[in-house]
PDB file of N, H, CA, C and O in Angstrom:
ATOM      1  N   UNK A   1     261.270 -45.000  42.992  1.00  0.00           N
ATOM      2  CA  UNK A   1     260.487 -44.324  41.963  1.00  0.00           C
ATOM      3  C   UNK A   1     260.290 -45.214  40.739  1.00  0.00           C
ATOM      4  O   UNK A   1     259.935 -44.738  39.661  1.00  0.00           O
ATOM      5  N   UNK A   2     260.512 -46.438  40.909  1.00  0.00           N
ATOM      6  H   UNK A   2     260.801 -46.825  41.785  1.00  0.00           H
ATOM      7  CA  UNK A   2     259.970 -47.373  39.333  1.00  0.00           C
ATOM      8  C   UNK A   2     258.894 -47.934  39.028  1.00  0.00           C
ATOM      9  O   UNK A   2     258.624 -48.713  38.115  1.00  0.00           O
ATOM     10  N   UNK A   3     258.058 -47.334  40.149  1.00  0.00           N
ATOM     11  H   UNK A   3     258.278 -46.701  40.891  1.00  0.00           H
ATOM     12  CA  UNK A   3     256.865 -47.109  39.613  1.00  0.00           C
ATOM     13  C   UNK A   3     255.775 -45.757  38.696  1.00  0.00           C
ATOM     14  O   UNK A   3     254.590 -45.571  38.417  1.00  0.00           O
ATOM     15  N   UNK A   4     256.987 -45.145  38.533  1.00  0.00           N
ATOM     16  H   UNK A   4     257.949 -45.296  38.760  1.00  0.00           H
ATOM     17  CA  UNK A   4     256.558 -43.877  37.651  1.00  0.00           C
ATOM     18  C   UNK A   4     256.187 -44.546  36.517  1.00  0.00           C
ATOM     19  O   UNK A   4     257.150 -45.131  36.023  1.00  0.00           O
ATOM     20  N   UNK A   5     254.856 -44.729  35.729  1.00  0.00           N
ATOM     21  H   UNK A   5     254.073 -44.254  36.131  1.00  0.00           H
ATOM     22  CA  UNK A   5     254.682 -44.504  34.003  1.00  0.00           C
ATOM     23  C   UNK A   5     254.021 -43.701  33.607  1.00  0.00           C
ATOM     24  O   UNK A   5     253.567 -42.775  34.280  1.00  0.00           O
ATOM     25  N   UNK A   6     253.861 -43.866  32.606  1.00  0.00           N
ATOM     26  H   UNK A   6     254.230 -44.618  32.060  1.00  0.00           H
ATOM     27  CA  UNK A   6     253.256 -43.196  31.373  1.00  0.00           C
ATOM     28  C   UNK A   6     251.553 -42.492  31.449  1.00  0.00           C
ATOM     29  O   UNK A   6     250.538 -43.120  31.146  1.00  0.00           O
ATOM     30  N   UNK A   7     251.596 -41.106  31.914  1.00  0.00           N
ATOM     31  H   UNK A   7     252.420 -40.596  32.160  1.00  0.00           H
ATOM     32  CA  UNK A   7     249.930 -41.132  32.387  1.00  0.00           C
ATOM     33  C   UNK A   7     250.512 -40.523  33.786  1.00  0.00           C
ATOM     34  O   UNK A   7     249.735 -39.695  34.261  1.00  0.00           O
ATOM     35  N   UNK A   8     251.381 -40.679  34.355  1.00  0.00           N
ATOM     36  H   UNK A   8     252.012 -41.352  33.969  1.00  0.00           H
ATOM     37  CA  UNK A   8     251.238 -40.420  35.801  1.00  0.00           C
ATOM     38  C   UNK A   8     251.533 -38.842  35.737  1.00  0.00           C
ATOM     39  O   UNK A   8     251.983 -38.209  34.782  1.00  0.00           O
ATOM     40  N   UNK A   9     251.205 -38.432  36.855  1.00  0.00           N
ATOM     41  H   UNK A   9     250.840 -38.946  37.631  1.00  0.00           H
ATOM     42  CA  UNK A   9     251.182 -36.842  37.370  1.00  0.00           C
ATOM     43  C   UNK A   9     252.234 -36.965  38.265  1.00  0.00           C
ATOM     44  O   UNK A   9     252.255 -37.853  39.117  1.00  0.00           O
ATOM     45  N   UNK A  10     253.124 -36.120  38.130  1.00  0.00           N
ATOM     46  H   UNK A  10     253.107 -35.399  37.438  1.00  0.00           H
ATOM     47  CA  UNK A  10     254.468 -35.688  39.231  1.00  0.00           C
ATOM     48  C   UNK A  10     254.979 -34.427  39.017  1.00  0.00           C
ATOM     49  O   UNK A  10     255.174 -33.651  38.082  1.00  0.00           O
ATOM     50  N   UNK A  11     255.169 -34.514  40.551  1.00  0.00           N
ATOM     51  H   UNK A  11     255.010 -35.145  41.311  1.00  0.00           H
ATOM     52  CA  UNK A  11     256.345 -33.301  41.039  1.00  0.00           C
ATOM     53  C   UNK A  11     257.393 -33.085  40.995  1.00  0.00           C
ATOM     54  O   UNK A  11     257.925 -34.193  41.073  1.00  0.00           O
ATOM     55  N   UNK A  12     258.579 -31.929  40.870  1.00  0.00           N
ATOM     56  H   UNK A  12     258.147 -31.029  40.807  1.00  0.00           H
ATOM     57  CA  UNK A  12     259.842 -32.084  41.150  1.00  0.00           C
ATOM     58  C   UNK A  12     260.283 -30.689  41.375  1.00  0.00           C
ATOM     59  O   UNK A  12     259.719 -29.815  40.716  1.00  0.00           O
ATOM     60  N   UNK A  13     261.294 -30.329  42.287  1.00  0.00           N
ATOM     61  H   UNK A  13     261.752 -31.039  42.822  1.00  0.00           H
ATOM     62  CA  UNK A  13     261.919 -29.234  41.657  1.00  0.00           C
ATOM     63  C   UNK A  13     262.776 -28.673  40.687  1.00  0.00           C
ATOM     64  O   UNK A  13     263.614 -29.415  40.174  1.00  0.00           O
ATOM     65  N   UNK A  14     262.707 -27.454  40.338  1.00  0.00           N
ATOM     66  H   UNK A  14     262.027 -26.851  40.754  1.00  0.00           H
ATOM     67  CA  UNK A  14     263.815 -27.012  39.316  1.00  0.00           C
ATOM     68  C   UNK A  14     264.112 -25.876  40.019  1.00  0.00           C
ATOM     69  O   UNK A  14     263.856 -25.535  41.174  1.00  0.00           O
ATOM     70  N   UNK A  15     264.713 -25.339  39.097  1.00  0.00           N
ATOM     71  H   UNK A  15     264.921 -25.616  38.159  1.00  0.00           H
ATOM     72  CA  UNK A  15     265.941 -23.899  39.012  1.00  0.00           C
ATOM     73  C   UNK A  15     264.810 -22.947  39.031  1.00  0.00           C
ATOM     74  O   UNK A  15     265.189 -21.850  39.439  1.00  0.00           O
ATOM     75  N   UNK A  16     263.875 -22.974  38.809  1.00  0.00           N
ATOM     76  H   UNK A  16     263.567 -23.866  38.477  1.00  0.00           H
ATOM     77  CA  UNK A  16     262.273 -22.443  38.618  1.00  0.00           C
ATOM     78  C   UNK A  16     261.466 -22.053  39.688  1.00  0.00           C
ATOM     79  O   UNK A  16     260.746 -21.080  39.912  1.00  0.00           O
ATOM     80  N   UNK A  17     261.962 -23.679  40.652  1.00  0.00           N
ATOM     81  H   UNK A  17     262.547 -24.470  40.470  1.00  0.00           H
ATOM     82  CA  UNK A  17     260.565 -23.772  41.698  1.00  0.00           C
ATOM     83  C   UNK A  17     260.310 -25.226  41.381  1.00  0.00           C
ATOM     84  O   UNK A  17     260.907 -26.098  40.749  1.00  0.00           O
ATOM     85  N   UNK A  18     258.839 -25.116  42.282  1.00  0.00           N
ATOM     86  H   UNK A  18     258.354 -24.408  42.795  1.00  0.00           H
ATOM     87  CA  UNK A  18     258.170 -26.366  42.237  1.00  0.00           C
ATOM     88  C   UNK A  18     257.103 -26.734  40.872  1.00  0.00           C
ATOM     89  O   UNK A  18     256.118 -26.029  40.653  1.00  0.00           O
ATOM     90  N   UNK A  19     257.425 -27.831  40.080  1.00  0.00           N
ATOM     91  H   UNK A  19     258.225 -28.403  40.258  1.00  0.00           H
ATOM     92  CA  UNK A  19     256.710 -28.003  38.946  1.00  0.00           C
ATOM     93  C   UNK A  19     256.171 -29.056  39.237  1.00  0.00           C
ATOM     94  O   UNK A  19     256.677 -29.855  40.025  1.00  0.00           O
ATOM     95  N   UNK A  20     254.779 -29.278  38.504  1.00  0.00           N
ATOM     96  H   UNK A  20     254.368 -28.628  37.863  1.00  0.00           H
ATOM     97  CA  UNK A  20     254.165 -30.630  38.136  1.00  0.00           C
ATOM     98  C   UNK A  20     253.677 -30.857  36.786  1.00  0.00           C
ATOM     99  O   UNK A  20     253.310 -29.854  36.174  1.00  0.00           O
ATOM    100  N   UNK A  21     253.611 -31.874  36.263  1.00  0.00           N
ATOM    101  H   UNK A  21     253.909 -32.688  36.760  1.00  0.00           H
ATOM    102  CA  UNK A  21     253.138 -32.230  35.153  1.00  0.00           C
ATOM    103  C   UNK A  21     252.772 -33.789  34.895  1.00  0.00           C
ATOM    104  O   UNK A  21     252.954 -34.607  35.798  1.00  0.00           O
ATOM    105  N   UNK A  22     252.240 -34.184  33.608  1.00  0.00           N
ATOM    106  H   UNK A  22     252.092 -33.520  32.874  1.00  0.00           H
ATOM    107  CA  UNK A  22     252.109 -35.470  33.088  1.00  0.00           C
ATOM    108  C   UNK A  22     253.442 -36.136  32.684  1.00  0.00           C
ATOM    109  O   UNK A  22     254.286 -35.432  32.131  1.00  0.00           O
ATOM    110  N   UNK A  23     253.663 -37.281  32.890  1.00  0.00           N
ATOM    111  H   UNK A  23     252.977 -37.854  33.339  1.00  0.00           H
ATOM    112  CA  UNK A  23     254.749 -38.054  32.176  1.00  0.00           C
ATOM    113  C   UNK A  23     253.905 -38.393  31.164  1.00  0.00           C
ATOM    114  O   UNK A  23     252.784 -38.895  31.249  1.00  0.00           O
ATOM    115  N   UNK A  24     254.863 -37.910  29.682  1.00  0.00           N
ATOM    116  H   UNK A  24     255.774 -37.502  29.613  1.00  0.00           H
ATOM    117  CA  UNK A  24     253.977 -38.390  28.516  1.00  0.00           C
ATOM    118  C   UNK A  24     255.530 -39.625  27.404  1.00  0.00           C
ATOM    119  O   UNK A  24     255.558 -39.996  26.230  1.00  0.00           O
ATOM    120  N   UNK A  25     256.252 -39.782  28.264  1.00  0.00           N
ATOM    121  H   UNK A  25     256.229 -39.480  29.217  1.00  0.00           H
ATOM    122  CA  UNK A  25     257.260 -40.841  27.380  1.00  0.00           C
ATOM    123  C   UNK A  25     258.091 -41.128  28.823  1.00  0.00           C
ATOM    124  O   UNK A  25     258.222 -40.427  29.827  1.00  0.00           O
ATOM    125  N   UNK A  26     258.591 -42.469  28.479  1.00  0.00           N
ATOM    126  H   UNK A  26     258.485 -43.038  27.664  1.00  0.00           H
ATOM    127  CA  UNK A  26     259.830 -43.167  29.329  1.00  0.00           C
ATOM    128  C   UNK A  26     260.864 -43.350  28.476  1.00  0.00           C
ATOM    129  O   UNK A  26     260.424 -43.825  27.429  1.00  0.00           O
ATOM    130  N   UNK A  27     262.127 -43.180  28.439  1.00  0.00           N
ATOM    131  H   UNK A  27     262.484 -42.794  29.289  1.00  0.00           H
ATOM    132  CA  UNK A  27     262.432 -43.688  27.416  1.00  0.00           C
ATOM    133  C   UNK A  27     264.198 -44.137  27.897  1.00  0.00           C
ATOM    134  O   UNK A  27     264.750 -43.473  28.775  1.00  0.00           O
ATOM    135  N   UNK A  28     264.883 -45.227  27.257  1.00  0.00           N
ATOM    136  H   UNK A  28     264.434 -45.766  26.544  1.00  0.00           H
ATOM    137  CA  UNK A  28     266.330 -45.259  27.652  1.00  0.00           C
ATOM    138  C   UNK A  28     267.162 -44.642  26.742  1.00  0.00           C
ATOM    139  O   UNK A  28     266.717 -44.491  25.604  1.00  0.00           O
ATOM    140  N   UNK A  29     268.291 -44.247  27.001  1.00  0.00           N
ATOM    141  H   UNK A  29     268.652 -44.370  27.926  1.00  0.00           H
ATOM    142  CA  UNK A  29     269.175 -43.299  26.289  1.00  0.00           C
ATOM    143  C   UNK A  29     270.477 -42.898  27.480  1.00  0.00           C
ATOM    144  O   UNK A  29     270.349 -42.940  28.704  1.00  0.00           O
ATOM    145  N   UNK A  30     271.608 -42.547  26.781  1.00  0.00           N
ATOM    146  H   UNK A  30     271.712 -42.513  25.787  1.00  0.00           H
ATOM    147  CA  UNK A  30     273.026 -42.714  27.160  1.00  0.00           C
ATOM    148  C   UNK A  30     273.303 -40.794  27.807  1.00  0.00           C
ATOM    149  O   UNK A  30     273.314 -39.694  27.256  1.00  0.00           O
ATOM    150  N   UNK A  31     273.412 -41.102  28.667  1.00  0.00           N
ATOM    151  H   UNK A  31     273.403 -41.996  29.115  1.00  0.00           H
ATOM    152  CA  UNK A  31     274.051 -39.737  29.401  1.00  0.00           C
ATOM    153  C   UNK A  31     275.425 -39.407  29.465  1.00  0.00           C
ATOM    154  O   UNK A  31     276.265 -40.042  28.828  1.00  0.00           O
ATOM    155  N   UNK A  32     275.640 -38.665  30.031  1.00  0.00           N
ATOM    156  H   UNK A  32     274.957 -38.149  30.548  1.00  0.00           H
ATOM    157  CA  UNK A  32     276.562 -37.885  29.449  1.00  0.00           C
ATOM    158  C   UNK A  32     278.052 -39.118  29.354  1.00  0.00           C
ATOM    159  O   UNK A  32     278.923 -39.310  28.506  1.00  0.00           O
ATOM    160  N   UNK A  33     277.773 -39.663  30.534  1.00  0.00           N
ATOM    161  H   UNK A  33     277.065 -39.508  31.223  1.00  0.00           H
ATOM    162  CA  UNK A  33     279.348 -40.832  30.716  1.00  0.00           C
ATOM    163  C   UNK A  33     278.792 -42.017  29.728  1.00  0.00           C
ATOM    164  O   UNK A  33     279.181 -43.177  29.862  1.00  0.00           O
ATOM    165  N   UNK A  34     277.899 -41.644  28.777  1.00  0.00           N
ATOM    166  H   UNK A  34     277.583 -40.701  28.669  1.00  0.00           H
ATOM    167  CA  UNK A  34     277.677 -43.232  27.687  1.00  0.00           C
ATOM    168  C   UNK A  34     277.097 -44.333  28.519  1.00  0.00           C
ATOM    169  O   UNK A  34     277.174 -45.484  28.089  1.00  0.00           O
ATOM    170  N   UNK A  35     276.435 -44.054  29.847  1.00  0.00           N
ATOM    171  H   UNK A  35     276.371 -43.120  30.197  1.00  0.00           H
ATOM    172  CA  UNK A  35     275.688 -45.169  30.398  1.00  0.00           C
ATOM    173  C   UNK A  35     274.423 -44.462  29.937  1.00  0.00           C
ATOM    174  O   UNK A  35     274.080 -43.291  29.772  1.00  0.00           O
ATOM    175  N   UNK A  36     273.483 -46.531  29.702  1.00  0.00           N
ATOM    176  H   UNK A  36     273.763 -47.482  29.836  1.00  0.00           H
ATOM    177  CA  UNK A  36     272.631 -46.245  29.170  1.00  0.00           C
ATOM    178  C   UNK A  36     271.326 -46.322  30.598  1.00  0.00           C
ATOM    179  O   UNK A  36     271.188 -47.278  31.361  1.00  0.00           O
ATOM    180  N   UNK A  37     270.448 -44.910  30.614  1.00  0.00           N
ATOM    181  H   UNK A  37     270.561 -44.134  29.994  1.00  0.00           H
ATOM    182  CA  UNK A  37     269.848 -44.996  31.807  1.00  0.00           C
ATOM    183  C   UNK A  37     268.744 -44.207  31.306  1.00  0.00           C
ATOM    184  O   UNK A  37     268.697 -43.405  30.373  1.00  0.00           O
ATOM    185  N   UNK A  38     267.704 -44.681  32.278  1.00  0.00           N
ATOM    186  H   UNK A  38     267.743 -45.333  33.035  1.00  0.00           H
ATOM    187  CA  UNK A  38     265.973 -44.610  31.793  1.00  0.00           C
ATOM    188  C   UNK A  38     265.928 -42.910  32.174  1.00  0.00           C
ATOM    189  O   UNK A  38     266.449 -42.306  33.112  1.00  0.00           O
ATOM    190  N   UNK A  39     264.976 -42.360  30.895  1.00  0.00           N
ATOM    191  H   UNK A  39     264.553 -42.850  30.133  1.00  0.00           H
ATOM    192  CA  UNK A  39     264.914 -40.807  30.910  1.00  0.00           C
ATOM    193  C   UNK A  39     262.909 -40.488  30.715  1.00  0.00           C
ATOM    194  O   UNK A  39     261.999 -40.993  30.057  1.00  0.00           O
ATOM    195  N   UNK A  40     263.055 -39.356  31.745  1.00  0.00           N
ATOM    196  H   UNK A  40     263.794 -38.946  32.280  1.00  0.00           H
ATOM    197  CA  UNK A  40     261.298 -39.178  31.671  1.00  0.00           C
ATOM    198  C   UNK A  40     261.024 -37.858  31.172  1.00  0.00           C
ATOM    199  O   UNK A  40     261.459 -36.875  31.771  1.00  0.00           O
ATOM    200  N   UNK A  41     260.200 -37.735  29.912  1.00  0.00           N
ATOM    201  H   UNK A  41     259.847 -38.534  29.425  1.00  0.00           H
ATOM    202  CA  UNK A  41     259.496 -36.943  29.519  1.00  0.00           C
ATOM    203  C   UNK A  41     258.577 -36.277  30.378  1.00  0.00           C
ATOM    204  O   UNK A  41     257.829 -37.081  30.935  1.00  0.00           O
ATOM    205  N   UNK A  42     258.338 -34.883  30.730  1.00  0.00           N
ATOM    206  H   UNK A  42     258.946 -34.231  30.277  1.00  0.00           H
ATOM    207  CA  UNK A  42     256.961 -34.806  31.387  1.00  0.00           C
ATOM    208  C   UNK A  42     256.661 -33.381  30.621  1.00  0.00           C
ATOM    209  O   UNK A  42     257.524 -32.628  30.169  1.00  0.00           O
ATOM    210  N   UNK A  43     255.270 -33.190  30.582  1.00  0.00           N
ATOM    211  H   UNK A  43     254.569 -33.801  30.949  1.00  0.00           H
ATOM    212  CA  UNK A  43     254.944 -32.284  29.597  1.00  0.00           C
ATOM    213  C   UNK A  43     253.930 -30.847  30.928  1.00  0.00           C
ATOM    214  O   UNK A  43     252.807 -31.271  31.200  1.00  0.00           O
ATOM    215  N   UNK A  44     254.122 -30.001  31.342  1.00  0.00           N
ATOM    216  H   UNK A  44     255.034 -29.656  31.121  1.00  0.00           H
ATOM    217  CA  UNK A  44     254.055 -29.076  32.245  1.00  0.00           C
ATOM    218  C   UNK A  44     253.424 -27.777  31.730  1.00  0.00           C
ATOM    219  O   UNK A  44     253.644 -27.613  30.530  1.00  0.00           O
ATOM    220  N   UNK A  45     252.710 -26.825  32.300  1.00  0.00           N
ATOM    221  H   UNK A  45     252.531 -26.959  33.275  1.00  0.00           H
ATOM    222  CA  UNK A  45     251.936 -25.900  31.743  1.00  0.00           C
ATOM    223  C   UNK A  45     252.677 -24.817  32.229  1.00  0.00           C
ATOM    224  O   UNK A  45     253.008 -24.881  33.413  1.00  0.00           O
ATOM    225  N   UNK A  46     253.065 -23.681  31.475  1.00  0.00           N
ATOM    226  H   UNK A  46     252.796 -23.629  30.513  1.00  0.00           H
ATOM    227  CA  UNK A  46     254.087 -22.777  31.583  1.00  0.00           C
ATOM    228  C   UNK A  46     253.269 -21.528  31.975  1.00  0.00           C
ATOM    229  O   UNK A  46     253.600 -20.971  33.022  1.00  0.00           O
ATOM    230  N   UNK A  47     252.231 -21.014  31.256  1.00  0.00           N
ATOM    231  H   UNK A  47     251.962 -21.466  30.405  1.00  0.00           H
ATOM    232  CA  UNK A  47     251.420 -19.696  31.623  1.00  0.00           C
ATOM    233  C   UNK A  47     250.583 -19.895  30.278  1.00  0.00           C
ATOM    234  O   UNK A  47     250.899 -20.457  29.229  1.00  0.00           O
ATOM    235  N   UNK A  48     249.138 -19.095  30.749  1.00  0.00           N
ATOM    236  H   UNK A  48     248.881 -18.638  31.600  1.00  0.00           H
ATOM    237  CA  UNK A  48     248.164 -19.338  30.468  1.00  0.00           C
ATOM    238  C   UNK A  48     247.887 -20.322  29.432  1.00  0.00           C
ATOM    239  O   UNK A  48     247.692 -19.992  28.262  1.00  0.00           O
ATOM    240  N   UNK A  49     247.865 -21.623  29.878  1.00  0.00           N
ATOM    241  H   UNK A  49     248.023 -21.890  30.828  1.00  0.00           H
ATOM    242  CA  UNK A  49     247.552 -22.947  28.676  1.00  0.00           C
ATOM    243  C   UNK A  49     248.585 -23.318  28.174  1.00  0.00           C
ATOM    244  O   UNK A  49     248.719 -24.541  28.152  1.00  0.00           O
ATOM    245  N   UNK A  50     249.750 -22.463  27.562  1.00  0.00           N
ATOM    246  H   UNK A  50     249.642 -21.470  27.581  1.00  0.00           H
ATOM    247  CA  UNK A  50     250.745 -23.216  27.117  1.00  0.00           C
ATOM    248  C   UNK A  50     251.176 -23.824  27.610  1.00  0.00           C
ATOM    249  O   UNK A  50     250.965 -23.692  28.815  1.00  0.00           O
ATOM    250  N   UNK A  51     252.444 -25.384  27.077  1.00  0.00           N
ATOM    251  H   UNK A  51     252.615 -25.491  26.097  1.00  0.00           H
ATOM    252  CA  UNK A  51     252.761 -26.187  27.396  1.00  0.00           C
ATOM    253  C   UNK A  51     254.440 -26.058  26.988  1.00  0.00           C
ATOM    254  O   UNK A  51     255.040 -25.409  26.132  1.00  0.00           O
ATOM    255  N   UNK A  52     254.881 -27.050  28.090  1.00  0.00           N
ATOM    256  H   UNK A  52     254.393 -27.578  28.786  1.00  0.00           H
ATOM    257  CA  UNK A  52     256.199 -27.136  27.608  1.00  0.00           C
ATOM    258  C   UNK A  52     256.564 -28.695  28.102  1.00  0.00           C
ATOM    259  O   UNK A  52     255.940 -29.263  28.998  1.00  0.00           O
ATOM    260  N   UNK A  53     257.786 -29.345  27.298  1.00  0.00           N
ATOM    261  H   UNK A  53     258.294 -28.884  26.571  1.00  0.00           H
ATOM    262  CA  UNK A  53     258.077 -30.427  28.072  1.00  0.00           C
ATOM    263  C   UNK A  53     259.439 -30.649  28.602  1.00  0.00           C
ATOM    264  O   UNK A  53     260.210 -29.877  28.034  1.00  0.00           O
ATOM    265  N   UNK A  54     259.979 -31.324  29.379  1.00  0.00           N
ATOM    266  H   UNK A  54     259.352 -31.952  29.840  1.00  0.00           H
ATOM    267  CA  UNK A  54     261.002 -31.494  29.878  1.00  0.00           C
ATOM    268  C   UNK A  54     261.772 -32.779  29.830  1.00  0.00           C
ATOM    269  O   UNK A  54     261.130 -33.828  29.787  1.00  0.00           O
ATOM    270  N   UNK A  55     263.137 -32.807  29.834  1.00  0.00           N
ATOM    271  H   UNK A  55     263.659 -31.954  29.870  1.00  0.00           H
ATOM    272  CA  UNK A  55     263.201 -34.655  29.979  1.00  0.00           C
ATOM    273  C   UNK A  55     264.617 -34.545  31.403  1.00  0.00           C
ATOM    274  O   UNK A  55     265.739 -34.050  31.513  1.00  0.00           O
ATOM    275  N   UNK A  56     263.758 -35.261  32.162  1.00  0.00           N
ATOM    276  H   UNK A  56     262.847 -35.663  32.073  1.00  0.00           H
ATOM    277  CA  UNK A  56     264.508 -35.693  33.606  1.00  0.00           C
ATOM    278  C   UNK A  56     264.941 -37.175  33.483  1.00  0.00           C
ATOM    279  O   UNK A  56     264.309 -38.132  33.037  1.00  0.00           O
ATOM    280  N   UNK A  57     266.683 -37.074  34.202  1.00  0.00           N
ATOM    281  H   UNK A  57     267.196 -36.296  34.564  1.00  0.00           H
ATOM    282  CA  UNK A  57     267.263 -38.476  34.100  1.00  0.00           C
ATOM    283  C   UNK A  57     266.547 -39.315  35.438  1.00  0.00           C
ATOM    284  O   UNK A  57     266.362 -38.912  36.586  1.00  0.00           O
ATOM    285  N   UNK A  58     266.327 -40.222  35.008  1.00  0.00           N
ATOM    286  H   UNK A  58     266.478 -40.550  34.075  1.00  0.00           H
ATOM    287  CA  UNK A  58     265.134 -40.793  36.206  1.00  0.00           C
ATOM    288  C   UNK A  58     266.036 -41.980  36.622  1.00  0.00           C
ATOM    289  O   UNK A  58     265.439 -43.051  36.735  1.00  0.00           O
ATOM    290  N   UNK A  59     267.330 -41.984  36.864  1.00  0.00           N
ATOM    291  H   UNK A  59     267.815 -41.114  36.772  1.00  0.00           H
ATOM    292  CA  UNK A  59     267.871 -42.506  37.671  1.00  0.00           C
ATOM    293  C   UNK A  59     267.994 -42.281  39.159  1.00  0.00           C
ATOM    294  O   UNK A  59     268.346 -41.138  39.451  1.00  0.00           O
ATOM    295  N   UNK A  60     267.768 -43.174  40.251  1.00  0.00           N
ATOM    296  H   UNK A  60     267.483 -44.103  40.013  1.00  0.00           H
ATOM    297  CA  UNK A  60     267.447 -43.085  41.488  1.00  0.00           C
ATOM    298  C   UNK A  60     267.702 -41.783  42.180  1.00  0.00           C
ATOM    299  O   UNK A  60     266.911 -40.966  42.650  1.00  0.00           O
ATOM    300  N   UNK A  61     269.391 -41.802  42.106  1.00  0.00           N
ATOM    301  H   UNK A  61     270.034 -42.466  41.724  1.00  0.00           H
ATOM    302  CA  UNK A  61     269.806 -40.333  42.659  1.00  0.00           C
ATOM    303  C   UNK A  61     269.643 -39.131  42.421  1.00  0.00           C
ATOM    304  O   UNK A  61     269.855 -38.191  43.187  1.00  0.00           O
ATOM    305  N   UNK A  62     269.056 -39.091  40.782  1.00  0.00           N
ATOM    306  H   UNK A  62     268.884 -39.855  40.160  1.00  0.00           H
ATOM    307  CA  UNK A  62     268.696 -37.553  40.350  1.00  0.00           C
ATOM    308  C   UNK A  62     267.254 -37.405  40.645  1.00  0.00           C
ATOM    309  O   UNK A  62     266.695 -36.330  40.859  1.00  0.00           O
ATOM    310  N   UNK A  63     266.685 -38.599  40.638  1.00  0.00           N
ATOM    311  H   UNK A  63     267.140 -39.473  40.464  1.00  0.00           H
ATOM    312  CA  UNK A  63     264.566 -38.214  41.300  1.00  0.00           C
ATOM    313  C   UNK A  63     264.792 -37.908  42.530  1.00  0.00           C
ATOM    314  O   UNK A  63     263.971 -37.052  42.861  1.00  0.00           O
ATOM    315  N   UNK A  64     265.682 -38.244  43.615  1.00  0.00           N
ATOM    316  H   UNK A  64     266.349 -38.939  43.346  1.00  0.00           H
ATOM    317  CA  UNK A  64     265.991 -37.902  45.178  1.00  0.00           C
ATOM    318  C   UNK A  64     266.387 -36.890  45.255  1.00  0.00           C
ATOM    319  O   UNK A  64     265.891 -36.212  46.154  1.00  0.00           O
ATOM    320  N   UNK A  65     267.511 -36.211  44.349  1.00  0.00           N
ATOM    321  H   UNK A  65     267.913 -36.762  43.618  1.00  0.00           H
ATOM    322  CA  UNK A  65     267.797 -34.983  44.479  1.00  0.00           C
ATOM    323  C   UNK A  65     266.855 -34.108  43.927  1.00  0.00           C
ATOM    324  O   UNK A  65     266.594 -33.121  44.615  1.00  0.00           O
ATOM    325  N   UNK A  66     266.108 -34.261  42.528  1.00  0.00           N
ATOM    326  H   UNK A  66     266.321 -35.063  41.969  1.00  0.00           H
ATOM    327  CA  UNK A  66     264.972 -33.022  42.222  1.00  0.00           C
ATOM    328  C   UNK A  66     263.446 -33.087  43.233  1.00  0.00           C
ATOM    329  O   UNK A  66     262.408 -32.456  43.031  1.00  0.00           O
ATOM    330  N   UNK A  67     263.759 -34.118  44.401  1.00  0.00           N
ATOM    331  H   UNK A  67     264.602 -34.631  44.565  1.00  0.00           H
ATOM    332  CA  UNK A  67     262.485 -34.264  45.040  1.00  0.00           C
ATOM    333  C   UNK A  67     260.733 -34.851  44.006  1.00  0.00           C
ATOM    334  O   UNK A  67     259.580 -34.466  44.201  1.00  0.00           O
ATOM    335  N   UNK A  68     261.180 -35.695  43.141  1.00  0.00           N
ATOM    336  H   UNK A  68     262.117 -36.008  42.983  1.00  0.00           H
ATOM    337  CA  UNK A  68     260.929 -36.195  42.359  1.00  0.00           C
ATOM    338  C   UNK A  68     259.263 -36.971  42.906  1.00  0.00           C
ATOM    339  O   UNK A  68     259.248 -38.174  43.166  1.00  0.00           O
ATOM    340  N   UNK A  69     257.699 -35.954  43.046  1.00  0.00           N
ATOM    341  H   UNK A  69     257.711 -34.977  42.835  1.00  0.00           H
ATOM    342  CA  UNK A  69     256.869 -37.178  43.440  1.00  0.00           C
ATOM    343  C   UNK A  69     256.077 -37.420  43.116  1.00  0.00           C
ATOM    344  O   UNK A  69     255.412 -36.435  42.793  1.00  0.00           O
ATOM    345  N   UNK A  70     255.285 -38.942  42.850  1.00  0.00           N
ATOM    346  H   UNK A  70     255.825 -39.742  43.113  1.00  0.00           H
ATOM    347  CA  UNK A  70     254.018 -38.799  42.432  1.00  0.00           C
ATOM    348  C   UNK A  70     253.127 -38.567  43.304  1.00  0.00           C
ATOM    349  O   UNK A  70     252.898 -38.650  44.511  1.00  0.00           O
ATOM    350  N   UNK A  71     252.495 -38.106  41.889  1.00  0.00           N
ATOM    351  H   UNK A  71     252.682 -38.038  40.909  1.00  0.00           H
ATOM    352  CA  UNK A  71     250.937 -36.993  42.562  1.00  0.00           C
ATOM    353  C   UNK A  71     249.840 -37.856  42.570  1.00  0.00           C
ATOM    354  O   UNK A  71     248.989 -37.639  43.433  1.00  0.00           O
ATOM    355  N   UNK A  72     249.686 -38.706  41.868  1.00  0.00           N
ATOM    356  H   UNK A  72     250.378 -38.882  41.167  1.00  0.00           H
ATOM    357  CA  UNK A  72     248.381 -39.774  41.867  1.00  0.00           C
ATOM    358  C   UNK A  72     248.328 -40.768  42.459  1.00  0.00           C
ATOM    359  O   UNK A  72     247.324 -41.476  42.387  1.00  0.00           O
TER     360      UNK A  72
END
């Protein structure tokens, strides 16, 4: 998945279901054990027009486990 950027359309699951949205930031930052690992913004449409965004740890094993795909 390191070819995910900025602009791209993806899938994943949640606790929700199946979501898609825009990645609108990449960004690095320290999780919970203080390693520093790349995190993705994606910004998703909740009900009628509104928006919401999310930030997924986009380290290998957590995009494999949320079924993590691009759409474009």
């Amino acid at each position: 998945m390191n070819s995910i950027m900025v602009g791209d359309s993806v899938g994943w699951t949640s606790s929700i279901g199946w979501k898609n949205g825009i990645v609108k930031k990449i960004v690095l930052s320290k999780n919970a054990n203080l390693e520093l690992v790349p995190w993705i913004d994606i910004e998703y449409e909740i009900a009628h027009g509104a928006k919401n965004t999310c930030r997924i740890c986009a380290t290998e094993s957590n995009l494999k486990a949320m079924r993590v795909e691009l759409l474009n």
